[in-house]
C-alpha positions in Angstrom: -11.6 146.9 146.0 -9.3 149.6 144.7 -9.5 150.7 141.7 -6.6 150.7 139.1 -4.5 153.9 138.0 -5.4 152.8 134.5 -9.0 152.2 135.3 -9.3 155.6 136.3 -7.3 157.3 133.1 -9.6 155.6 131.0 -13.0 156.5 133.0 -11.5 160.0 132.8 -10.9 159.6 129.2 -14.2 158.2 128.5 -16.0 161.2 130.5 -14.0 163.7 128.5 -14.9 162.0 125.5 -18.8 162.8 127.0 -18.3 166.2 127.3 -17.2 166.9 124.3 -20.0 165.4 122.5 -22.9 166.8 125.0 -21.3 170.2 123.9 -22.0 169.9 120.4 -25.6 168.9 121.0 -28.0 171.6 120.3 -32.4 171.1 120.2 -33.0 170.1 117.0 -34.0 166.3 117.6 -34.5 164.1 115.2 -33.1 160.7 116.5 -35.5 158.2 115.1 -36.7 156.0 118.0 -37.4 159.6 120.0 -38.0 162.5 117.4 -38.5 165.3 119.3 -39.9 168.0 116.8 -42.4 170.7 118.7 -45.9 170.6 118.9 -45.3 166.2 119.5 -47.2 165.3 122.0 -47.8 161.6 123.2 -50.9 161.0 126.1 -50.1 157.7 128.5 -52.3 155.9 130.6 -50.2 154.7 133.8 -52.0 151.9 135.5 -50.8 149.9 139.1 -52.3 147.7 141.1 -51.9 149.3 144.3 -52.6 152.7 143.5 -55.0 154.8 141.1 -54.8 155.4 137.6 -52.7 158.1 135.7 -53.0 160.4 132.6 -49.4 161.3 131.6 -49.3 164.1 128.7 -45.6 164.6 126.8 -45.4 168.2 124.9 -42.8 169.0 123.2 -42.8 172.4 123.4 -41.4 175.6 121.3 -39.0 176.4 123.9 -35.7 176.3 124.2 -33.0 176.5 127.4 -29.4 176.9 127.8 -28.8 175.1 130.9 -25.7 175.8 133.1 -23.5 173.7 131.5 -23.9 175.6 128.5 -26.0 173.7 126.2 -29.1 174.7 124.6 -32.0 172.2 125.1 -35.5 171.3 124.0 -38.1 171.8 126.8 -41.0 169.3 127.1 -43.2 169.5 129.4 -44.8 166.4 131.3 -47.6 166.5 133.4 -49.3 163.6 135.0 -52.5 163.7 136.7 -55.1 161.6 138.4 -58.6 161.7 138.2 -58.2 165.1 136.9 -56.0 166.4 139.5 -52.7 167.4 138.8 -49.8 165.1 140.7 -46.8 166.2 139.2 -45.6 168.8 136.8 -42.4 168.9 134.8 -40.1 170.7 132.3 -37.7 167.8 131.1 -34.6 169.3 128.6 -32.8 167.3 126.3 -30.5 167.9 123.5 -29.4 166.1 120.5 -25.4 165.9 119.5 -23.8 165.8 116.2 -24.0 161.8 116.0 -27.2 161.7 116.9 -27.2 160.9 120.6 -30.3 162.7 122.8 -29.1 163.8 126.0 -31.0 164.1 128.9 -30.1 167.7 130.8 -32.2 167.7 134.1 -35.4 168.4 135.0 -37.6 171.1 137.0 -40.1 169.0 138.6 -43.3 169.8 141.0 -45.1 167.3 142.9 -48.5 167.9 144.2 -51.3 166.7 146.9 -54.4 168.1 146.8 -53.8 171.0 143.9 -50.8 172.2 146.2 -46.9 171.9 145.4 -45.4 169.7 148.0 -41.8 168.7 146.5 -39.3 169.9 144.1 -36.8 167.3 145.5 -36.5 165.6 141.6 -35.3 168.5 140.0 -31.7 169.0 138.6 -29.8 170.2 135.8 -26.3 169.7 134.4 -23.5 171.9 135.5 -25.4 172.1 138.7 -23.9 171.1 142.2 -21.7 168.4 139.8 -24.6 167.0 137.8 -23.8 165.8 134.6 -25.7 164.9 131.1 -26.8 161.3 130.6 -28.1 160.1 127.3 -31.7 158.8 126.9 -31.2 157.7 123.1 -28.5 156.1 120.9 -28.0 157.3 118.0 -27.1 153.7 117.2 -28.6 151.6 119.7 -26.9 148.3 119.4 -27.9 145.1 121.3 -25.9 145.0 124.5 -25.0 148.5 124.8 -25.0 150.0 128.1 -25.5 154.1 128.9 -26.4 156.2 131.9 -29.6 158.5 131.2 -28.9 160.6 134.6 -25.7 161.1 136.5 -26.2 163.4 139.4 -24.0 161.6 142.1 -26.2 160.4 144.9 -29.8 161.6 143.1 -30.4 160.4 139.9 -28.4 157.4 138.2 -30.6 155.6 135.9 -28.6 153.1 133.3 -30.6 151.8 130.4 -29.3 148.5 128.4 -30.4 147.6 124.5 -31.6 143.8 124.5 -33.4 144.1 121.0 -34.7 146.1 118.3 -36.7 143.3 116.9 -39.7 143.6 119.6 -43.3 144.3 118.8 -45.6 145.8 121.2 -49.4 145.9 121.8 -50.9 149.6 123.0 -54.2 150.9 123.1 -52.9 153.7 120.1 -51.5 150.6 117.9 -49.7 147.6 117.3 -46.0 148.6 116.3 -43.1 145.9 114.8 -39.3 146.4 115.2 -39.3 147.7 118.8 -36.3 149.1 120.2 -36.2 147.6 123.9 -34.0 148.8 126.7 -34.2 147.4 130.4 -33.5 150.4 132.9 -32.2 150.2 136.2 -30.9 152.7 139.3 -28.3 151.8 141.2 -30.0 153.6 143.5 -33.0 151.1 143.6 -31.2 147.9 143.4 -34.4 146.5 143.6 -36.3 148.6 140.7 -36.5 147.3 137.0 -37.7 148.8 134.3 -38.3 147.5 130.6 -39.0 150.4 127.7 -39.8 149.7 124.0 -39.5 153.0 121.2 -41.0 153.2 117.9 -39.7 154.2 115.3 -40.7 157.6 113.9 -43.0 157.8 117.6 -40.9 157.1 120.6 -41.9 155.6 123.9 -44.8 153.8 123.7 -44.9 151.3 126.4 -43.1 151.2 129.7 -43.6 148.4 132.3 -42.2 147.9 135.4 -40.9 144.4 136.6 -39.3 145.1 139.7 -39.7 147.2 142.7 -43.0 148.5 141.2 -45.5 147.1 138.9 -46.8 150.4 137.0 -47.5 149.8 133.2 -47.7 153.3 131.0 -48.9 152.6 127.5 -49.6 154.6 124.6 -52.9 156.3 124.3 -53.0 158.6 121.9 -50.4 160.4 119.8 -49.6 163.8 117.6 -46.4 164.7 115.4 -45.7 167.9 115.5 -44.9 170.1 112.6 -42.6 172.6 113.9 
């Protein structure tokens, strides 16, 4: 099916509209279902039935980068390992606008097997080999809305979609009340379906996969920073 000459001016339109905002994002975040202030850290347990446990630490670090597209970004670093053992290690970069929007910038990401790297094949970064920034957070997440975390053509195209911000969850860290839940797909993986829910004033605390994959990654243990 071809696609209209005013289907395209207003895609064009709507990614300009993207830039612009992306470019006044800077790495102060403090969007409240995903404050990002250093020295947070959140500790996940990742759990699926076909394959072993993880231990998945979030640092928000003191570190800043100005990735290629210009824009300077938080770093967090993300590590998950297994029975000790390191598995992957990551420096995600995100960014918060003037509205209140978090961006997601790329990532530098290592996998490992046996205490050796083996892959950096998940890494990228906007303004890199047409890679662009996709936002991870509303700044007003209303029910229905649809946004792309990740748009690097061909790699990385998660979409999330706000269904409520009325949800409660059940983690080992808590039991939290007006959830923000998003279901997250990738066009990528037709099959693969996600479902998040965010705190407020905490962020992710429980992620649970519903198709394609069955891990659960729930909340262990948290720290705000005070940076």
């Amino acid at each position: 099916m071809s696609v209209s000459p005013r289907a395209r001016t207003v895609g064009r339109m709507l990614a300009l509209i993207a830039t612009l905002a992306v470019l006044t994002a800077g790495p102060h975040i403090d969007n409240p279902y995903w404050p990002m202030k250093p020295g947070t850290r959140w500790v996940y347990r990742e759990t699926n039935p076909h394959g072993p446990t993880q231990r998945i630490v979030v640092t928000v670090t003191d570190r800043t980068k100005r990735v290629a597209s210009g824009v300077p970004a938080r770093v967090v670093h993300d590590q998950a390992t297994e029975r000790g053992q390191v598995v992957e290690d990551t420096f995600d970069y995100y960014a918060q606008d003037a509205k209140g929007n978090v961006w997601y910038l790329g990532e530098d990401t290592t996998e490992f097997e046996n205490g050796k790297p083996v892959s950096t094949a998940g890494s990228w970064e906007a303004g890199v080999d047409g890679a662009r920034a996709g936002i991870v957070m509303l700044a007003h997440p209303r029910v229905g809305r649809r946004y792309r975390e990740e748009h690097y053509p061909g790699h990385a195209l998660d979409g999330a979609q706000v269904l409520s911000r009325s949800e409660q969850a059940e983690v080992p860290f808590g039991h939290f009340k007006h959830v923000l839940l998003t279901k997250n797909f990738n066009p990528l993986e037709p099959k693969a379906l996600e479902y998040k829910l965010y705190a407020r004033g905490v962020g992710p605390v429980l992620e649970i996969g519903v198709s394609g994959d069955s891990d659960r990654a729930e909340l262990t243990r948290y720290r705000r920073g005070t940076g």
